[in-house]
C-alpha positions as CSV (number, residue, x, y, z in Angstrom):
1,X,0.0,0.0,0.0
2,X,1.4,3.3,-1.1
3,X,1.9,5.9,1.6
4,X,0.9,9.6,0.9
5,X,3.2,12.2,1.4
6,X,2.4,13.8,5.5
7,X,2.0,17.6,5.4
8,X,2.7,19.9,8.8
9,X,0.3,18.8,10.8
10,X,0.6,15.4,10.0
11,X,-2.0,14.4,8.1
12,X,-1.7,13.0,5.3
13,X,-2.6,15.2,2.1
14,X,-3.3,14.2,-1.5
15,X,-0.3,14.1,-4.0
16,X,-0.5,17.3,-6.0
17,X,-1.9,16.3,-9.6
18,X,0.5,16.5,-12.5
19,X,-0.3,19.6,-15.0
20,X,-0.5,17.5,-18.7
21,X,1.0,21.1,-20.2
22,X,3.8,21.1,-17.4
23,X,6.5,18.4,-17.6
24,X,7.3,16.5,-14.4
25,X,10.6,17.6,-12.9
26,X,12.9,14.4,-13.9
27,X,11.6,15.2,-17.2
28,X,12.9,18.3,-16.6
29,X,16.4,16.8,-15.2
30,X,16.8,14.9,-18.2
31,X,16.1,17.5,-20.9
32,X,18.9,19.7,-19.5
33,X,22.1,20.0,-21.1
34,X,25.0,20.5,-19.3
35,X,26.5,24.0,-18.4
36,X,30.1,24.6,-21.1
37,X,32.9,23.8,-18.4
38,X,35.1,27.0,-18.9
39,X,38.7,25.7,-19.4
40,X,41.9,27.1,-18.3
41,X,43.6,28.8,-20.6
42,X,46.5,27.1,-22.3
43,X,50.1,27.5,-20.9
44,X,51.8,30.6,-21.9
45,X,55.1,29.2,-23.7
46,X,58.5,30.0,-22.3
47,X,60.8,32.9,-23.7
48,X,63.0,30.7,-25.4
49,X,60.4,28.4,-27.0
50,X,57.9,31.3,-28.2
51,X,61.7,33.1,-30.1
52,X,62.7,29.7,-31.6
53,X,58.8,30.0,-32.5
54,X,59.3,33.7,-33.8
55,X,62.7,32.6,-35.7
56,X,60.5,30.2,-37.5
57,X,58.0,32.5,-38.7
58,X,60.9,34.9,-39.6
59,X,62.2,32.4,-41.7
60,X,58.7,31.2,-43.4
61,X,58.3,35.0,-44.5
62,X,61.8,35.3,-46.1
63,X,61.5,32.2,-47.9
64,X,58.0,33.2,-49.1
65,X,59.3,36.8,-50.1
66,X,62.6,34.8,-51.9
67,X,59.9,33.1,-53.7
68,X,57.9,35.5,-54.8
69,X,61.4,37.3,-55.9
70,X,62.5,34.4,-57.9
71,X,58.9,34.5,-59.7
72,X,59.1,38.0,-60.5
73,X,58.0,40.4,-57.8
74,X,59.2,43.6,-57.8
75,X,59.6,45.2,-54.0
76,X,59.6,49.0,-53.0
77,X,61.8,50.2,-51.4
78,X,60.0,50.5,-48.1
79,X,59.3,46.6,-48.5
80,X,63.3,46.0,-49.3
81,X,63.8,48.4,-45.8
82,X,61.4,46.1,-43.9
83,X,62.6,42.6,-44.6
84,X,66.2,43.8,-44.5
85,X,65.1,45.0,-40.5
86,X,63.1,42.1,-40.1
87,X,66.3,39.9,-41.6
88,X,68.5,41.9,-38.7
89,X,66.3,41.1,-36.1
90,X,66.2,37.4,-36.8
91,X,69.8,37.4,-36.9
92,X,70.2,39.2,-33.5
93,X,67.9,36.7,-32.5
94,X,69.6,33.7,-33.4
95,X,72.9,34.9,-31.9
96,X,71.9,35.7,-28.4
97,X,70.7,32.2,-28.4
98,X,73.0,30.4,-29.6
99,X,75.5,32.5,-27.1
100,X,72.7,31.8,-24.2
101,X,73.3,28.1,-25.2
102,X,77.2,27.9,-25.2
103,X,77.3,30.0,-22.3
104,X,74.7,27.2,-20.3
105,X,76.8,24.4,-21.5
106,X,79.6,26.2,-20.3
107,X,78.3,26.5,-16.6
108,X,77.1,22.7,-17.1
109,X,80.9,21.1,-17.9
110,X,82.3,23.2,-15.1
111,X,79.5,22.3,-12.7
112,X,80.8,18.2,-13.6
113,X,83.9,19.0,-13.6
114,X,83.5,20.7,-9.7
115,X,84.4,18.2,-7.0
116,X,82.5,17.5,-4.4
C-alpha cells in the first residue's frame, strides 16, 4: 500500500496532480544539457620556446618573399627596408641564443667538472 506524502500537521494530504502542459521535474532533469565547463587557458610558452617560434616564422616570411622574388615580384623600397630590418632582427635573435646556449653548456661542464 502506497503511503501519501504527511503535510505539517501530520496528516496525510493528497499528492499534487500532474499539470498534462507542465512536464514532471525528472523530465525536466533529463532535458537539460550540461552547463560549457570554462577551461583554463592554455600555458603561456616559455621565452626561449615562443623566439625559436618567432625565428621560425621569420624564416617562413623570407623564404615566401625569396619566392615570390624568384617569380618575378618587384619590391619598393619600403618593403626592401622592412625585410632587411626584419632579416636583422632574426639574426640578433639567433645569436643571443645560440650565445645563451654555449654559455649554459659552459656552466654545465664546469658544474661536472666541480668536485665535491
Amino acid at each position: 500500500m502506497p503511503l501519501a506524502p504527511v503535510g505539517a500537521a501530520g496528516a496525510a494530504r493528497p499528492a499534487a496532480p500532474v499539470s498534462p502542459d507542465k512536464p514532471s521535474f525528472s523530465a525536466l532533469l533529463q532535458a537539460r544539457t550540461p552547463a560549457p565547463v570554462a577551461s583554463a587557458p592554455p600555458p603561456r610558452p616559455s621565452p626561449a620556446l615562443a623566439a625559436l617560434q618567432g625565428v621560425e616564422r621569420a624564416q617562413r616570411r623570407l623564404e615566401g618573399v625569396l619566392a615570390a622574388a624568384r617569380q618575378g615580384r618587384t619590391f619598393s623600397a619600403q618593403e626592401l627596408l622592412g625585410l632587411q630590418a626584419e632579416a636583422y632582427r632574426v639574426v640578433q635573435t639567433v645569436d643571443l641564443a645560440s650565445k645563451l646556449v654555449e654559455q649554459g653548456a659552459q656552466s654545465v661542464k664546469q658544474a661536472l667538472n666541480t668536485q665535491v
